[in-house]
C-alpha positions as CSV (number, residue, x, y, z in Angstrom):
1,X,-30.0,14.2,-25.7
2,X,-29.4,14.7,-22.2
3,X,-29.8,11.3,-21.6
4,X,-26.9,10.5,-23.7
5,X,-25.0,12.9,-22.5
6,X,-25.2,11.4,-18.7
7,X,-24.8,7.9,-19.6
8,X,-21.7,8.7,-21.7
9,X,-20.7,10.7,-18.5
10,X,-21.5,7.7,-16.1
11,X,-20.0,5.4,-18.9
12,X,-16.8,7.9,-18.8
13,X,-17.0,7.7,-14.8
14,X,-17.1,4.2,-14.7
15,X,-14.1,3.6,-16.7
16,X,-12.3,6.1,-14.4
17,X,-12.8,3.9,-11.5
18,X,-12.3,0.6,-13.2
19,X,-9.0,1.6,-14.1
20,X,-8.1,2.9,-10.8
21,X,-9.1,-0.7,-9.6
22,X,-7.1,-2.5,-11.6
23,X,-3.8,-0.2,-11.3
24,X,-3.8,-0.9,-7.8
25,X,-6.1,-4.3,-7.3
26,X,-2.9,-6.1,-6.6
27,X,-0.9,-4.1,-4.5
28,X,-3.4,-2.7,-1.4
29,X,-6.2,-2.1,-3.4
30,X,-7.8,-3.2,0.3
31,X,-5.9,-0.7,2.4
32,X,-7.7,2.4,1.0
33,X,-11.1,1.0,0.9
34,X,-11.1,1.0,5.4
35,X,-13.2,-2.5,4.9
36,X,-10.8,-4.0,7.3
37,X,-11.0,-1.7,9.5
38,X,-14.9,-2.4,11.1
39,X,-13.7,-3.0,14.8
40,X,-14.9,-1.0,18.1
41,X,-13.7,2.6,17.7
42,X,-11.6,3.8,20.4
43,X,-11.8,7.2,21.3
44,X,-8.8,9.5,19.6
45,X,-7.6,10.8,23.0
46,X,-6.4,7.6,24.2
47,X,-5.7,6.0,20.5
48,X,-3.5,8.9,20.4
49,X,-1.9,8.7,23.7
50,X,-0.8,4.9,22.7
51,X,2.4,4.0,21.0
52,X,1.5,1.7,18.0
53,X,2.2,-2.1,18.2
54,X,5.7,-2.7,17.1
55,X,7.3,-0.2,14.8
56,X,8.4,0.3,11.3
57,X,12.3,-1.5,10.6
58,X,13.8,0.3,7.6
59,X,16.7,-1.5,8.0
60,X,14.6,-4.8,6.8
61,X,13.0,-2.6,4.3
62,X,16.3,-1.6,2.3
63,X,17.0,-4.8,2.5
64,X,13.8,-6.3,1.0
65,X,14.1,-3.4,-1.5
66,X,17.3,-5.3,-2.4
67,X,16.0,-8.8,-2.7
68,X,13.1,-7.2,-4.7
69,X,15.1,-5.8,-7.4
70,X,17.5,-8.9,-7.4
71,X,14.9,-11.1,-8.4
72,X,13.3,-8.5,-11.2
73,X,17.1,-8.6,-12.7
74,X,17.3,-12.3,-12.6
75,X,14.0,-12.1,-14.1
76,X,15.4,-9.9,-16.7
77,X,12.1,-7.5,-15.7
78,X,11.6,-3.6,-16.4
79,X,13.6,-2.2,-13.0
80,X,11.2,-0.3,-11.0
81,X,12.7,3.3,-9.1
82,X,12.1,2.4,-5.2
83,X,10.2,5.3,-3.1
84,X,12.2,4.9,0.1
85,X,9.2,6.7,2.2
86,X,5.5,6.4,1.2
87,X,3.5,7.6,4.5
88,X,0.0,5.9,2.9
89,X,1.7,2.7,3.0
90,X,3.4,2.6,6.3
91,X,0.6,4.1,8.0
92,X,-2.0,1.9,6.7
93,X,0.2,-1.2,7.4
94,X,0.4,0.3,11.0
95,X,-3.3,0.3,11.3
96,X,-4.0,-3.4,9.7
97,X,-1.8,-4.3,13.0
98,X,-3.6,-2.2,15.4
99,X,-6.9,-2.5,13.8
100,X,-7.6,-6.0,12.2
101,X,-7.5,-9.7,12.6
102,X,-7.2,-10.2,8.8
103,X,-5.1,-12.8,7.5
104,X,-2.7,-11.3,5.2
105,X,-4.1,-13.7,3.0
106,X,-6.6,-11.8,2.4
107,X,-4.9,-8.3,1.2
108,X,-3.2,-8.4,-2.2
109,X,0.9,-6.7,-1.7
110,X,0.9,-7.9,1.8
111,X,2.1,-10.8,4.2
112,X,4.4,-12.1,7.3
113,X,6.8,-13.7,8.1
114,X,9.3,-14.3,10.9
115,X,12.3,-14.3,8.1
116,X,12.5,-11.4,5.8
117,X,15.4,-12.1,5.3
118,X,14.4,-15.1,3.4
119,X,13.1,-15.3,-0.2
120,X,9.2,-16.2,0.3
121,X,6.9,-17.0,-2.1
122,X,4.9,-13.9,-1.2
123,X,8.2,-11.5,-1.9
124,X,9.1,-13.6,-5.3
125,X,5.5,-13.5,-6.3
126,X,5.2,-9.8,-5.7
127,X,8.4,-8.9,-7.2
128,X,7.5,-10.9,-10.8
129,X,5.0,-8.9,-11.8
130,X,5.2,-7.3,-15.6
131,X,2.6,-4.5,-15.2
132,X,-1.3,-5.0,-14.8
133,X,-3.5,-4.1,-17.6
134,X,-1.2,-2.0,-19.9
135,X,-3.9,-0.7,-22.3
136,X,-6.0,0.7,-20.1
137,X,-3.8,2.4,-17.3
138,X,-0.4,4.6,-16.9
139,X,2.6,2.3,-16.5
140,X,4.1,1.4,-13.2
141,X,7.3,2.6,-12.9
142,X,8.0,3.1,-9.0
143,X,7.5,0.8,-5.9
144,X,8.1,1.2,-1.9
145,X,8.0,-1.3,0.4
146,X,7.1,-1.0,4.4
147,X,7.9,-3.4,7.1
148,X,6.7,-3.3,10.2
149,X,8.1,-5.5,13.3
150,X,6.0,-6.6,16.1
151,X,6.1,-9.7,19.2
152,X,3.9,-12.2,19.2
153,X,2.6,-12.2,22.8
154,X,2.8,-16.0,22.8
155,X,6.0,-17.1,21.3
156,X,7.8,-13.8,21.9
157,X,9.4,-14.2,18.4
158,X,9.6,-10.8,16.1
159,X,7.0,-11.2,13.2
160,X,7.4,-8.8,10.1
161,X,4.7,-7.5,8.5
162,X,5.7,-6.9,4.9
163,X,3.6,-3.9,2.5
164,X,5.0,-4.0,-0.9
165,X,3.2,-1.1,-3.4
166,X,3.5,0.0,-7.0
167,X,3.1,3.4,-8.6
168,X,2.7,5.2,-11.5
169,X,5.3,7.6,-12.8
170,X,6.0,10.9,-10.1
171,X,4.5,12.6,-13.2
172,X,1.5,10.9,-13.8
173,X,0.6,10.7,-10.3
174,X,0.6,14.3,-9.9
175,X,-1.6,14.6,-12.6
176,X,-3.9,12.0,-11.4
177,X,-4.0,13.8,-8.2
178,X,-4.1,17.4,-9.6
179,X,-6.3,17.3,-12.6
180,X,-8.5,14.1,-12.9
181,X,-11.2,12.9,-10.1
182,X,-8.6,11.7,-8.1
183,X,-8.0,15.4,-7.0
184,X,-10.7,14.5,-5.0
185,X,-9.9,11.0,-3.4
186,X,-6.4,11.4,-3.1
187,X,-6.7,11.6,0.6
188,X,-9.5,9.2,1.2
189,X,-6.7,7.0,3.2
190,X,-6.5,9.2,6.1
191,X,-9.7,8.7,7.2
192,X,-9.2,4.8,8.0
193,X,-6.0,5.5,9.7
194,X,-5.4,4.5,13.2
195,X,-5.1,7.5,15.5
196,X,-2.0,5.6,16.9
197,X,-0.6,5.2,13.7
198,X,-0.7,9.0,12.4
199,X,2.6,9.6,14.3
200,X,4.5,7.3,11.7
201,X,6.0,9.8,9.8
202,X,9.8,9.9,8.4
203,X,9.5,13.5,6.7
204,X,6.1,15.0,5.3
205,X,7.6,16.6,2.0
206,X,8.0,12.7,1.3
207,X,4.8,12.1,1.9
């Protein structure tokens, strides 16, 4: 009997964090796991004492925000309610600057490019999706977006960084994070930010 009892509760356990995968395997499901972030560690003190490379443009962001939207209408999608400030996003797309060579490639929700002004296949991709997995998680309903503008030391051109996220509902997600084992992992993306990058804040009630 108690055999059954913990492989229904690993079975139960399992299915948590499937779902949780596949809510947010498309949009930075790599940004919370810190797998990018293997480099040298530099000590706090001096992390902390540097400014971050580049800095955060919300001027491109409302206006990638608007392009986003614009092609869900055209699309004739479900309109998604835009978080103007998510600190998760902007701080971890701080730290894949400061931290990581990694081709943006390589993380699902994120890429570059010198115009983002422009309609790239990356935006129009990310801004086409109808949901991921309906039956077995909450529905997305909300979406931010983060943009963060640095030099290339070679060409001297501005490069934007581009972070686009979805979310559940304000309401599920305070339920996932109040009374389910998220409670517990909520914060897990704290730990793999930059010490440089902790300063990017807009307002903590946002957060």
């Amino acid at each position: 009997m108690l055999s059954r009892q913990e492989n229904c509760s690993n079975s139960l356990r399992v299915m948590r964090n499937r779902n949780r995968f596949l809510l947010f395997f498309l949009f930075f499901v790599l940004l919370a796991t810190g797998t990018w972030a293997q480099q040298v560690p530099v000590p706090a003190k001096d992390a902390a004492s540097r400014p971050p490379i580049g800095e955060r443009d919300k001027t491109q962001e409302d206006q990638i925000a608007k392009v986003f939207e614009t092609i869900r209408a055209d699309a004739k999608l479900p309109p998604l309610a835009r978080i103007k400030y998510r600190r998760s996003l902007v701080q971890n797309l701080c730290t894949i600057i400061v931290q990581t060579n990694a081709s943006p490639k390589e993380m699902p929700g994120l890429y570059k490019t010198l115009h983002p002004e422009s309609v790239t296949p990356e935006l129009k991709r990310l801004a086409s999706f109808n949901d991921l997995h309906p039956q077995y998680n909450p529905s997305l309903e909300r979406y931010s977006v983060a943009v963060w503008r640095a030099t290339d030391p070679q060409t001297g051109e501005a490069t934007y960084w581009i972070g686009i996220a979805a979310y559940p509902s304000a309401a599920t997600e305070f339920f996932m994070n109040h009374f389910t084992d998220d409670l517990y992992y909520r914060n897990e993306w704290k730990k793999h930010i930059a010490p440089e990058c902790r300063r990017v804040t807009e307002s903590p009630r946002l957060a």
